[in-house]
C-alpha positions in Angstrom: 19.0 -35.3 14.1 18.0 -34.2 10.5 14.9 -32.6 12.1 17.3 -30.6 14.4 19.7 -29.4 12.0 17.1 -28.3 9.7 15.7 -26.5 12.6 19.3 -25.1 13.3 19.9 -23.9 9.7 16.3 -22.1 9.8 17.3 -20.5 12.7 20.6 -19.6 11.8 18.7 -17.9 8.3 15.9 -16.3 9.9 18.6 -14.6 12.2 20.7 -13.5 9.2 17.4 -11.9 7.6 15.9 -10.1 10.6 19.9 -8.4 11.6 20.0 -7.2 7.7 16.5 -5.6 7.8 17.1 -4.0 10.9 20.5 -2.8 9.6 18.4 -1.3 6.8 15.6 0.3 9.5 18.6 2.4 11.1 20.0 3.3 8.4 16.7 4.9 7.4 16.4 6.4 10.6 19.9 7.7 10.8 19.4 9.4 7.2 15.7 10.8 8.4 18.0 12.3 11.5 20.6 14.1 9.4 18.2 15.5 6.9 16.5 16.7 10.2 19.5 18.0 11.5 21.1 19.8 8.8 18.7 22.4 7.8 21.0 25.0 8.4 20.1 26.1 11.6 22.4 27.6 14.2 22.5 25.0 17.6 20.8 27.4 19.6 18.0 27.6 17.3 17.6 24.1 17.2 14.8 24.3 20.3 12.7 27.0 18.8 12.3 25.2 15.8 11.4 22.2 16.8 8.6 24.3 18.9 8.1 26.3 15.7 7.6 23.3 13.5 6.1 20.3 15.6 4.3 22.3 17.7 2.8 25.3 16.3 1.2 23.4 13.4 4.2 24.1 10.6 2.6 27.1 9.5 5.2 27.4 7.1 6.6 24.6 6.1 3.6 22.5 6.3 0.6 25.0 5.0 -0.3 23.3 1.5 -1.3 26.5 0.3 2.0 28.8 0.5 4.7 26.5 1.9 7.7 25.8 -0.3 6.4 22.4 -2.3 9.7 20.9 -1.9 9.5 20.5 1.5 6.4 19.5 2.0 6.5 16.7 -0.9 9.3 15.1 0.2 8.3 15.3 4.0 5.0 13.7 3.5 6.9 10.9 0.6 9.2 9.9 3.7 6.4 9.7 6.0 3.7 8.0 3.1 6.2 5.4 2.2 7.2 4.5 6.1 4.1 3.9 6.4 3.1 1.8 3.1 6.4 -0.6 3.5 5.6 -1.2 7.1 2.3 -2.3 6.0 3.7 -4.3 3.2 5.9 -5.9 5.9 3.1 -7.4 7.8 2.3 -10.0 4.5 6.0 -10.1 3.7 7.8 -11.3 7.0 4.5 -13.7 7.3 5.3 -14.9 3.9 9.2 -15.4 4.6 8.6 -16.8 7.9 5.8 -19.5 6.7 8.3 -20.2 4.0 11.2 -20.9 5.7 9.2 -23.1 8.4 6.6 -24.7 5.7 8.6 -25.1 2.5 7.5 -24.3 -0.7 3.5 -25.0 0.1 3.6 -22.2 2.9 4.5 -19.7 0.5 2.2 -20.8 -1.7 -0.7 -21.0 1.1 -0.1 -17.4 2.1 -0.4 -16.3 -1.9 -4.0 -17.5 -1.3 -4.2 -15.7 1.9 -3.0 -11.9 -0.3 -6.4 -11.6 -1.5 -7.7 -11.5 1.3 -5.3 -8.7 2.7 -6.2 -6.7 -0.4 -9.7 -6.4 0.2 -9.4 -5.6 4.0 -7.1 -2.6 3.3 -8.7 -1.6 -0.4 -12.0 -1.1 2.4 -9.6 1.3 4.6 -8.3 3.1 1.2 -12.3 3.7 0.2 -13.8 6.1 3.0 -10.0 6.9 3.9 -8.8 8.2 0.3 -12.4 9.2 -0.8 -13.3 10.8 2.3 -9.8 12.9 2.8 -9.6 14.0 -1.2 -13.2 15.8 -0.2 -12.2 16.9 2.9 -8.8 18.8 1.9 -10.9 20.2 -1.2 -13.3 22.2 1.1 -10.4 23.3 3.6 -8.4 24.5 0.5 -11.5 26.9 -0.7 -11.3 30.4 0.9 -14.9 29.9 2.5 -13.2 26.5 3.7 -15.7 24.9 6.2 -14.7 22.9 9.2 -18.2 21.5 10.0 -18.6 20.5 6.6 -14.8 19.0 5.8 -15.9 16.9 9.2 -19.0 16.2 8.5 -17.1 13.8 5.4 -14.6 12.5 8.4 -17.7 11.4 9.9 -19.1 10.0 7.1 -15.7 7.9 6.3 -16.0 6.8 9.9 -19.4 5.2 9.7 -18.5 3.4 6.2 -15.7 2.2 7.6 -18.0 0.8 10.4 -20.1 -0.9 8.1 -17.3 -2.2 5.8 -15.9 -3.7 8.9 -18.8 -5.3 10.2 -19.8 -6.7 7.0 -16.3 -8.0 6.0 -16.4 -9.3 10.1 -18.8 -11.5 9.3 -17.6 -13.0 5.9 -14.5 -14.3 7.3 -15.3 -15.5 10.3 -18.2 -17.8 8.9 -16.9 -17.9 5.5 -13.3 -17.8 5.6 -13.1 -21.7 3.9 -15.4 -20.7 1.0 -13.1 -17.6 0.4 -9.7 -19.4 0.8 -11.4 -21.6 -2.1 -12.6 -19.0 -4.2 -9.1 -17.5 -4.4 -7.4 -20.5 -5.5 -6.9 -22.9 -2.3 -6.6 -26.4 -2.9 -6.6 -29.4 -0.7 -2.5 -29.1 0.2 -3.1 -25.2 0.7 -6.0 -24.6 2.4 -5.4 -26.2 6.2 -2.4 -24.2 6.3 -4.2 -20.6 5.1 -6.9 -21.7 7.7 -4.5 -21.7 10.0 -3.0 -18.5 9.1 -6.6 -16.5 9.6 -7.4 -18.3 12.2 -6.0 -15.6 14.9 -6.6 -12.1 12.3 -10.5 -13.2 11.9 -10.7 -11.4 15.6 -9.1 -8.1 15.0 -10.5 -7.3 11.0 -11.6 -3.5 12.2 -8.4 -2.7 12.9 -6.9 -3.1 9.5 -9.2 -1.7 7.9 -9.3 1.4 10.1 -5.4 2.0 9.8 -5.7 2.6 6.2 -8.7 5.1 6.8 -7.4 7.0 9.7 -3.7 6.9 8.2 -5.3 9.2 5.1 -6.9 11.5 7.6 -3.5 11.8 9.6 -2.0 12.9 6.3 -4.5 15.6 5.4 -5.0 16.5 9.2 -1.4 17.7 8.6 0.1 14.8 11.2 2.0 12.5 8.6 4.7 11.2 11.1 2.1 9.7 13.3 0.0 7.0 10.9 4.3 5.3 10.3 5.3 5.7 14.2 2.2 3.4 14.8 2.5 1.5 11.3 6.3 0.9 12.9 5.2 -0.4 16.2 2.9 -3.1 15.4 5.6 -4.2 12.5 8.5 -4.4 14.3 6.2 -6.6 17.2 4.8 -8.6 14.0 8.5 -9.2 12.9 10.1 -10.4 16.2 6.5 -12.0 17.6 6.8 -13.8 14.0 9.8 -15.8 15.0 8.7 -16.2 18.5 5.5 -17.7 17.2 6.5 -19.0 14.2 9.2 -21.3 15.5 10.4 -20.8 18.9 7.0 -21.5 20.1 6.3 -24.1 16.9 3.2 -22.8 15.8 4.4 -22.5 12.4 1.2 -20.7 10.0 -0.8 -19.9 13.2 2.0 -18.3 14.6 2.5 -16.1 12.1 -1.4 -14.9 11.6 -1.1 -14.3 15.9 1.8 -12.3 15.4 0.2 -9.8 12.6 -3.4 -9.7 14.6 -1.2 -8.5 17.5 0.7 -6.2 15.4 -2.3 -4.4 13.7 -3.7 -3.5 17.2 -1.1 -1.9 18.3 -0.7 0.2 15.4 -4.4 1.5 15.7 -4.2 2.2 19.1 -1.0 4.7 18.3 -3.0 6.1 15.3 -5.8 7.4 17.6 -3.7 9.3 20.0 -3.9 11.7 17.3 -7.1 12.7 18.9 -5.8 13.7 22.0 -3.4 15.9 20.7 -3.6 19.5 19.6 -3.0 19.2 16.4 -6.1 17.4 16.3 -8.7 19.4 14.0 -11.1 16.1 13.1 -13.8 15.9 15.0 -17.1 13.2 14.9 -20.1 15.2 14.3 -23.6 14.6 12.7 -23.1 14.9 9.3 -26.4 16.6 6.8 -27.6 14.1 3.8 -25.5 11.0 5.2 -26.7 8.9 2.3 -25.0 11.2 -0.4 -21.9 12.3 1.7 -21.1 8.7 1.4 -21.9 8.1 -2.4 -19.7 11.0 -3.2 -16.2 9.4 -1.0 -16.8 5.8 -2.5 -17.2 7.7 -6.2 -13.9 9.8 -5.2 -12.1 7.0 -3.7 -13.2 4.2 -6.0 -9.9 4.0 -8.0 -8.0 3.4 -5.1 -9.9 1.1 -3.7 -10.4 -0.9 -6.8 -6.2 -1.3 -7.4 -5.9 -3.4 -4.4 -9.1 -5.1 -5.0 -7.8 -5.6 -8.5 -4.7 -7.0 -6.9 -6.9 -9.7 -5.7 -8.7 -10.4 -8.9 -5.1 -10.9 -10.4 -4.3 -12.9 -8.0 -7.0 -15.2 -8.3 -7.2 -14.9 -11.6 -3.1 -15.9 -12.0 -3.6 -18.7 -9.0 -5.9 -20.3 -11.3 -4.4 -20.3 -14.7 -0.9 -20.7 -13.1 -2.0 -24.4 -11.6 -3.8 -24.9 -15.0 -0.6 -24.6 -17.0 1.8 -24.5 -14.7 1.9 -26.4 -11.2 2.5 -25.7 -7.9 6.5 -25.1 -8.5 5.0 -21.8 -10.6 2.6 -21.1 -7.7 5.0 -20.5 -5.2 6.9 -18.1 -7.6 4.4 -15.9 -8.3 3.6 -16.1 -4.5 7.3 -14.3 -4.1 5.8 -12.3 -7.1 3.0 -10.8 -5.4 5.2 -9.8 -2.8 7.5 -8.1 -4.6 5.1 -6.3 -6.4 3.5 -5.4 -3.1 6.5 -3.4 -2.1 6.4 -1.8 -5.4 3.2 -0.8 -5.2 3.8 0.1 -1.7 6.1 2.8 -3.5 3.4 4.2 -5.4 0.8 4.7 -3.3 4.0 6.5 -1.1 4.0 9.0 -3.7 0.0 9.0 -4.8 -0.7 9.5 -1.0 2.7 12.4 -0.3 1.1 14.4 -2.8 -3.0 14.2 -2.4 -3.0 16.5 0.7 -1.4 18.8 -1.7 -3.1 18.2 -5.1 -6.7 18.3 -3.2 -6.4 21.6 -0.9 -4.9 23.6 -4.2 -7.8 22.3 -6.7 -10.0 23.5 -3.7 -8.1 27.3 -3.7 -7.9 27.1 -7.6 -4.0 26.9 -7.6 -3.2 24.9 -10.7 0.5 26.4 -10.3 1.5 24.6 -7.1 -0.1 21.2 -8.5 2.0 21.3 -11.5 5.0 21.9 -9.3 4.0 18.5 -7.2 2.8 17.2 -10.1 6.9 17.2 -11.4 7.8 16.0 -8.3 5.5 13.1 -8.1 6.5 12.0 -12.1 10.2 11.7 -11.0 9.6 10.0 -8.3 7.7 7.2 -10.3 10.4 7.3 -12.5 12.8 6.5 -9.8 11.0 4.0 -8.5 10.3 2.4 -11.6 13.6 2.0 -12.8 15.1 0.6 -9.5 12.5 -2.2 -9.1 12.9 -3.7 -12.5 16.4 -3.1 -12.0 16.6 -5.3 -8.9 14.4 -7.8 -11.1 16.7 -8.2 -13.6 20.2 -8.5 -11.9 19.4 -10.2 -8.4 16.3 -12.6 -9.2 17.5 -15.5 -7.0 18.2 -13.1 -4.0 14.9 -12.2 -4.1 13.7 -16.2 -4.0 15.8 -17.0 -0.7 14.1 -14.1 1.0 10.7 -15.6 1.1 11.4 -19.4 0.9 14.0 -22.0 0.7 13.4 -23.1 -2.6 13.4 -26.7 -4.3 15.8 -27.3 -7.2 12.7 -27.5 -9.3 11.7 -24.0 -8.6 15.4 -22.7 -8.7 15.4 -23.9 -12.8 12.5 -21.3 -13.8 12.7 -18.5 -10.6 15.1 -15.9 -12.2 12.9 -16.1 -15.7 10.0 -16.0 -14.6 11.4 -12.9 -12.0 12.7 -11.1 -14.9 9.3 -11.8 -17.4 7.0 -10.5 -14.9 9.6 -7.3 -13.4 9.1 -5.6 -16.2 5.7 -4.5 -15.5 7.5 -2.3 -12.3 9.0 -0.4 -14.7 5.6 1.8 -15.2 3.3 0.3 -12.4 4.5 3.4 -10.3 3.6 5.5 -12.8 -0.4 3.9 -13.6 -1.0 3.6 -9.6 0.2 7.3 -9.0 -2.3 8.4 -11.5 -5.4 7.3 -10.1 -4.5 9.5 -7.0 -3.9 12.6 -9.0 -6.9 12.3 -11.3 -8.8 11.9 -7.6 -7.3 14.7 -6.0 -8.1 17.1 -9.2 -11.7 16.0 -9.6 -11.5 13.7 -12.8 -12.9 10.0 -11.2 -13.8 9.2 -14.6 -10.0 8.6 -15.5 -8.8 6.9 -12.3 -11.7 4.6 -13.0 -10.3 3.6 -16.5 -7.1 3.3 -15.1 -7.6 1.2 -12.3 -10.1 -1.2 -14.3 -8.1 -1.4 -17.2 -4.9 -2.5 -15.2 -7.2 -5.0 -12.8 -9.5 -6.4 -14.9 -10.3 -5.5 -18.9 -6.6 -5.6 -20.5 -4.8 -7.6 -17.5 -7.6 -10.1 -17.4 -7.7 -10.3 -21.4 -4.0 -11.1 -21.5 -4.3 -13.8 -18.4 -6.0 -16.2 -20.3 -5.2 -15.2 -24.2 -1.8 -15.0 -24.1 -0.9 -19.0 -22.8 -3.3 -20.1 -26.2 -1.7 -17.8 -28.3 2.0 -17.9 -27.2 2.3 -20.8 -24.7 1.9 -21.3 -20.8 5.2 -19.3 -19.9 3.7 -16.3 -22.1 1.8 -15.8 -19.1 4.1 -14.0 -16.8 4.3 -10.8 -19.8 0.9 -10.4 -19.1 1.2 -7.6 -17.1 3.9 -6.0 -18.2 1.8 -5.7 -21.7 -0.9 -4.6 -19.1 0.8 -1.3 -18.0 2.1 -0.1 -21.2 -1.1 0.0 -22.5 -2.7 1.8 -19.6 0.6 3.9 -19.2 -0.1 5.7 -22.4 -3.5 6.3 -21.6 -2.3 7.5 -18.1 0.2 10.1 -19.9 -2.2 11.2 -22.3 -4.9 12.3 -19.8 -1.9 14.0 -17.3 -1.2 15.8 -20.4 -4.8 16.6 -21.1 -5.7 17.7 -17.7 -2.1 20.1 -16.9 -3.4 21.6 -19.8 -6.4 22.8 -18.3 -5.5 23.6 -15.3 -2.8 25.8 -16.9 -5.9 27.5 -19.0 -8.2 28.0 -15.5 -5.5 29.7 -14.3 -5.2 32.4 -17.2 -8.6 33.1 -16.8 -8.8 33.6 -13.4 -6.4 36.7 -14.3 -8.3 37.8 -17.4 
């Protein structure tokens, strides 16, 4: 009888959570549909311009070059953060359901499994980000050259080929070594075994939705990479229950559901082909070899954030069990969720305004960047300020979305919430940058950034801070993280408006 009623109450929960965050998906839909609809247009009109702008390529409101920035921004923001929350949804509903179903050491399992996510997508985010920055820069030059800008399409397409086969192999033969590596222990590890179990079969596919999803962008198709993004989450989100507990497969369950979910995003994504908006096309790209050095170069600093993700999170994993125990553990699992979301946010924003930056560094427009440059800042700020908000005021909501929590983890949840929220305040901010500094030609500074946040100062801080200060000092490790890098990050924003502001002069002169 316990078993049922526990069973009940799970239900009765899981039913609660999936009706509010489909109340929230409508809402977001129904506010996309009024902006939509209220652009002043008479009723008559309304046909024509939907021809005008879907189907005639948005020659004005979508030409990076001389369409009103405004518009464009905020278009592509919509569609770039659609698309990054979905994608943050496949980890979190996972997370929540294993939770709920496994306790406290489901969540915790599935905190090992992040790292792996990380390095899946951060391969997607290399040739897709590196490859697209390069691409947009030669379409934005005068003399822009289609062969060439898909001659680096190609390129991204056969590193992503490789990445995939190679990452294939590692965690199908190696997935118990890596589950290790990344912290697993005995209690954690059948259960994060489980979870892979179903995604080791479909790898390619998450890795390709991150590259093509950049390409969409830049291809001028933004709506298309969240329509499929959308699919395959709202199948992982209902097939997560179904799996998950109506069909009792708890962790397994939960890894089918996402595998599924992930193929039918791709399969939406490359419909794109077949459309006529389609301008990418595969052909046999000159100097191979170097086309390649020069996207991982470009798209290094993206790719390294989420790998850094990883290294935190291992890094954390380990020092958190040293000091801490398991109760701490599953915290920071709900940690590294909420800072997915929040990162989700950023590269929203770094990825809204790329297609832009890139194809007016290629025409020498240092005007329009600054004007997206503004754009992008207060949306950071935004951003910021709402996630640490949220942090601070509502810690235990946060908790009962992604497990049932023990009264032991109840007593330190909310501080250690609040400690570690404080690093959203500028993380928008310090992820941002590394797209900007990519899209303008200056991978020297997205490399600091990114290695200072992921490694130098953040790993520094991991393990000084509980000798110096105690175990819970641990949890201000980041936020200590991306101040430092966040003056760095303004300093160099400052540095490099500056002369973009001075090219510009002397192209008049």
């Amino acid at each position: 009888m316990e078993e049922l009623a526990r069973r009940a109450n799970h239900l009765e929960e899981m039913m609660s959570w999936i009706r509010h965050r489909l109340k929230c998906l409508i809402f977001i839909r129904l506010f996309c549909f009024y902006r939509e609809s209220a652009w002043g247009f008479p009723t008559e009109q309304k046909a024509l311009r939907r021809d005008s702008f879907y189907f005639e390529r948005r020659e004005d409101q979508m030409d990076f070059l001389n369409g009103k920035i405004k518009t464009i921004y905020f278009k592509y923001l919509a569609a770039a953060f659609g698309s990054a929350l979905i994608t943050s949804i496949y980890s979190i509903v996972d997370m929540a359901m294993v939770g709920q179903y496994h306790g406290p050491e489901g969540t915790a399992a599935l905190a090992v499994v992040a790292p792996v996510w990380n390095i899946i997508y951060s391969l997607g985010l290399l040739m897709g980000i590196g490859g697209s920055v390069l691409f947009s820069t030669i379409r934005g030059k005068e003399e822009g050259d289609a062969r060439q800008s898909n001659e680096y399409f190609t390129a991204s397409v056969t590193g992503s080929v490789i990445l995939a086969v190679i990452a294939w192999i590692i965690i199908i033969f190696f997935d118990k070594e890596l589950l290790m590596l990344f912290g697993a222990e005995e209690q954690t590890l059948t259960l994060a075994r489980e979870y892979v179990l179903s995604i080791k079969f479909v790898v390619p596919c998450f890795l390709f939705t991150q590259m093509l999803a950049a390409y969409l962008r830049n291809d001028k198709n933004p709506e298309l990479a969240p329509a499929g993004v959308l699919a395959g989450g709202i199948f992982n989100v209902f097939g997560d229950y179904f799996f998950v507990f109506t069909c009792d497969m708890g962790a397994m369950g939960a890894g089918l559901a996402t595998a599924i979910g992930s193929v039918i995003s791709i399969i939406i994504m490359l419909s794109h082909f077949f459309t006529k908006k389609n301008s990418l096309k595969l052909i046999r790209p000159e100097k191979l070899p170097r086309k390649l050095q020069e996207i991982c170069v470009t798209g290094f600093s993206t790719f390294f954030i989420d790998i850094a993700m990883g290294i935190l999170t291992i890094l954390f994993n380990r020092q958190i069990m040293r000091y801490l125990g398991t109760n701490a553990l599953s915290v920071y699992g709900v940690i590294v969720n909420i800072s997915t979301l929040v990162q989700c946010c950023a590269y929203s924003i770094g990825q809204a305004s790329q297609p832009i930056f890139s194809t007016n560094y290629g025409a020498g427009n240092g005007g329009r960047i600054r004007q997206t440059l503004k754009y992008a800042l207060g949306t950071a700020a935004f951003f910021g300020l709402l996630w640490t908000a949220l942090c601070m005021v509502i810690p235990n909501a946060l908790i009962r979305i992604f497990m049932t929590p023990t009264k032991e983890v109840w007593q330190i949840a909310s501080s250690i919430i609040r400690c570690y929220g404080l690093s959203f305040l500028l993380l928008p901010l310090n992820v941002f940058s590394t797209y900007y500094f990519q899209a303008v030609m200056k991978p020297k500074a997205a490399f600091t950034v990114s290695v200072s946040r992921g490694l130098v100062i953040s790993g520094i801080l991991i393990f000084l801070l509980p000798v110096l200060a105690g175990a819970d000092s641990i949890w201000f490790a980041m936020p200590l993280t991306e101040l430092f890098v966040a003056v760095y990050v303004v300093c160099m924003i400052m540095r490099y408006t500056r002369q973009l502001s001075a090219e510009r002069r002397r192209s008049y002169e």
